[in-house]
N, C-alpha and C positions, 0 to 999 in steps of 0.2 A: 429386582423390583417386582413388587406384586400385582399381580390382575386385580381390580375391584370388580366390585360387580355392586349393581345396586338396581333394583326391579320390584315392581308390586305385584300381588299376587294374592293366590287361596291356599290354603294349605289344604293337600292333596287326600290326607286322613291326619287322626287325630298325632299330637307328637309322642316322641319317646323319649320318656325323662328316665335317666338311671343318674347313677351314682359308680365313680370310680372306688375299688374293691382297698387297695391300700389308705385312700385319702379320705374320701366318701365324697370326692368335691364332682359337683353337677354336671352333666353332660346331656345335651339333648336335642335327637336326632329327626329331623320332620321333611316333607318333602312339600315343596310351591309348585303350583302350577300358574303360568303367567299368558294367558290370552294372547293372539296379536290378531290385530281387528283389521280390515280393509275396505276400504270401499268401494262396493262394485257397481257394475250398471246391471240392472234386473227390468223386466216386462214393465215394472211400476216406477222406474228413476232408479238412484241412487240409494244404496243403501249398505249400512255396516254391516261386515259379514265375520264371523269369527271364524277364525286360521285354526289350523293344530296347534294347541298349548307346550308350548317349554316347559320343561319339566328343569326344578332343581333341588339338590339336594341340600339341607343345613346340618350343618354341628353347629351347637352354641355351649358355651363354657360359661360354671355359675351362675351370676343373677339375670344374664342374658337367657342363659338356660332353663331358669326357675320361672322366667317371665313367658318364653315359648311353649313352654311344658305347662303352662294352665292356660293353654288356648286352646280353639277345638278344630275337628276338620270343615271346614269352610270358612273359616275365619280370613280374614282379610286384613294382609298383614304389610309392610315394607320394610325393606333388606337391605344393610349396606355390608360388605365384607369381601374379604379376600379367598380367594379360589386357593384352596390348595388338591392336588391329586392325589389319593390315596391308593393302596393299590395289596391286592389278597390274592392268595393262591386256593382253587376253591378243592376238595376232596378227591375231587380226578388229575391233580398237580396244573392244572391251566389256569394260569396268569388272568387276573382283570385289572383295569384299572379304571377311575371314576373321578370327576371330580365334583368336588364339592366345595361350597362355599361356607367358609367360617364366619358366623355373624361377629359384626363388629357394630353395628346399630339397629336396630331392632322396632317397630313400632304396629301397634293395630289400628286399622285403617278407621274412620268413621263415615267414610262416604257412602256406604251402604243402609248406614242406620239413621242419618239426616235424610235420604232419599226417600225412605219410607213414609 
């Protein structure tokens, strides 16, 4: 059974759209970073304080891909998909492994641009 995962977020830099070498079918690779905000007590009351950001990694495949691939770094985006773990041997033969989520819904936010 697969993990979802579903989070709002920025994208971390702009993405990276290639193209599969046999197919040419889309692929493209971007990185979210997702806030977690808390509220603390400070000399002046209450107040939201931003955490360290979650960092997550996306693959998306074709039109999902074409559609993250013309967005830019700071865009404000929402994510539904499933975690898969991928995993490389880097030039000195040591093992990593990473996971990342495969978009499976995909959308840019507008809460940033009605705020303005």
């Amino acid at each position: 059974m697969p993990i979802i995962a579903c989070f709002e977020g920025r994208l971390a830099a702009d993405p990276e759209l290639t193209h599969t070498p046999n197919t040419g079918t889309s692929v493209c690779e971007a990185v979210v970073l997702v806030n977690h905000r808390t509220k603390q007590e400070t000399d002046i009351g209450e107040q939201w304080i931003d955490g360290e950001p979650t960092r997550y990694y996306l693959k998306a495949w074709r039109r999902r891909a074409e559609a993250l691939g013309s967005m830019s770094k700071g865009s404000s985006v929402v994510v539904v998909g499933h975690v898969e773990t991928e995993s490389w041997t880097d030039g000195e033969g040591k093992r990593h492994w990473r996971d990342t989520v495969v978009v499976d819904h995909l959308g840019e936010t507008v809460r940033a641009a009605v705020a303005a």
